[in-house]
C-alpha positions in Angstrom: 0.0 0.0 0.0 1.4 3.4 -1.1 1.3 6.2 1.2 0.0 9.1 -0.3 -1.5 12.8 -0.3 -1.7 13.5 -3.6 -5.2 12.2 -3.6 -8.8 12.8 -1.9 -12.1 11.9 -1.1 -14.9 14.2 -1.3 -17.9 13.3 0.4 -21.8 15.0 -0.9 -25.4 14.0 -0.8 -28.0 14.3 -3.4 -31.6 14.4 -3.3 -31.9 11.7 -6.0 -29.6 9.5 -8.0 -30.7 11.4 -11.1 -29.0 14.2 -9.4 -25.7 12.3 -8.4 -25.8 10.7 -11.9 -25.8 14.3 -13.6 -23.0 15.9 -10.8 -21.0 12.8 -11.3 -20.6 12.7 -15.7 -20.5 16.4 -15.3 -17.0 16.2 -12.9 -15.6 13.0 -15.4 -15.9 15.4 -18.3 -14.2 18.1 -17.0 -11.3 15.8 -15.5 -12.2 17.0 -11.7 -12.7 13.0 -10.9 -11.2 10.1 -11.9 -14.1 8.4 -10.5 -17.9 9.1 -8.3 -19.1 6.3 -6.7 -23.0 6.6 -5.9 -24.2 5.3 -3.2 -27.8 3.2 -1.8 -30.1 6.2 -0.3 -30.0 6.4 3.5 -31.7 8.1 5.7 -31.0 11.5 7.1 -32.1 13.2 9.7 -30.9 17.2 10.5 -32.0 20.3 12.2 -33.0 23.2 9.2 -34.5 26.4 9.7 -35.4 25.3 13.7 -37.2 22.3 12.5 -36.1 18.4 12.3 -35.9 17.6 9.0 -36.1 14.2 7.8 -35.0 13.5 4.3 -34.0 10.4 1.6 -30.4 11.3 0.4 -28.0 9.6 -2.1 -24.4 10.0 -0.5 -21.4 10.4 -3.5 -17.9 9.8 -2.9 -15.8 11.8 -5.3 -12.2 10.5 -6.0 -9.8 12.9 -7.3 -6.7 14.6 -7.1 -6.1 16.7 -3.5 -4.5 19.7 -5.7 -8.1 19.7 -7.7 -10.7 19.4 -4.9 -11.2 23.4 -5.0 -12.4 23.3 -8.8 -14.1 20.0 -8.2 -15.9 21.5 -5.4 -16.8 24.7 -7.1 -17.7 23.0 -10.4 -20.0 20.2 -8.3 -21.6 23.2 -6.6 -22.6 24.8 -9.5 -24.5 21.6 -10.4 -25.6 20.6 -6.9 -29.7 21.1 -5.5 -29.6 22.1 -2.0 -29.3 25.7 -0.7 -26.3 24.3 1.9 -24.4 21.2 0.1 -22.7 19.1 2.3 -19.2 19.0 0.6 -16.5 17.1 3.0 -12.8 16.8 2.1 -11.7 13.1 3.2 -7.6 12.6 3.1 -6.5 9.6 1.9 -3.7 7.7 3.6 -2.9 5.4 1.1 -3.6 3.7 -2.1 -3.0 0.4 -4.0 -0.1 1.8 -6.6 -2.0 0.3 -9.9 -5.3 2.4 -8.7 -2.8 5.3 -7.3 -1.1 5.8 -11.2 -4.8 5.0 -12.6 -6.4 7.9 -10.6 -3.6 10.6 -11.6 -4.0 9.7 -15.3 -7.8 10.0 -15.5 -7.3 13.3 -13.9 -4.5 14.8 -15.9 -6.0 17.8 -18.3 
């Protein structure tokens, strides 16, 4: 396992997998991500505007390269639904070398 910060995770939630589906080919295209991994819906539960809030979400992972994740963030919240996105940055401490050299090609411009 290679050690590495070169890459990142970044963590969102969609309304719908229609959404995700549209953010994800939308970040491929530009080169943001070498890969979005969409995930089952789960539940979510949250305080907004003083009320609980209970909603159906479709979490996203977002693999890409740490040194892009402000333009893949920008260019996924141009394209994302909700008022407040969730966008997390997830560090990666290391990566299978084949998947590693994979991931830095597919996100070369």
């Amino acid at each position: 396992m290679m050690e590495t910060h070169e890459i990142a995770l970044i963590y969102t939630t969609l309304p719908s997998r229609e959404a995700a589906k549209a953010m994800a080919r939308s970040l491929l295209e530009a080169r943001l991500a070498a890969c979005c991994n969409i995930l089952a819906p789960m539940t979510a539960l949250y305080r907004w505007e003083g009320r609980l809030t209970e909603d159906e979400e479709i979490p996203m992972l977002i693999k890409t390269r740490r040194a892009l994740t402000p333009a893949a963030i920008e260019a996924a919240r141009a394209h994302h639904p909700y008022q407040v996105p969730c966008f997390l940055l997830l560090p990666v401490a290391g990566a299978h070398e084949p998947y590693l050299d994979w991931l830095l090609q597919e996100t070369r411009e």
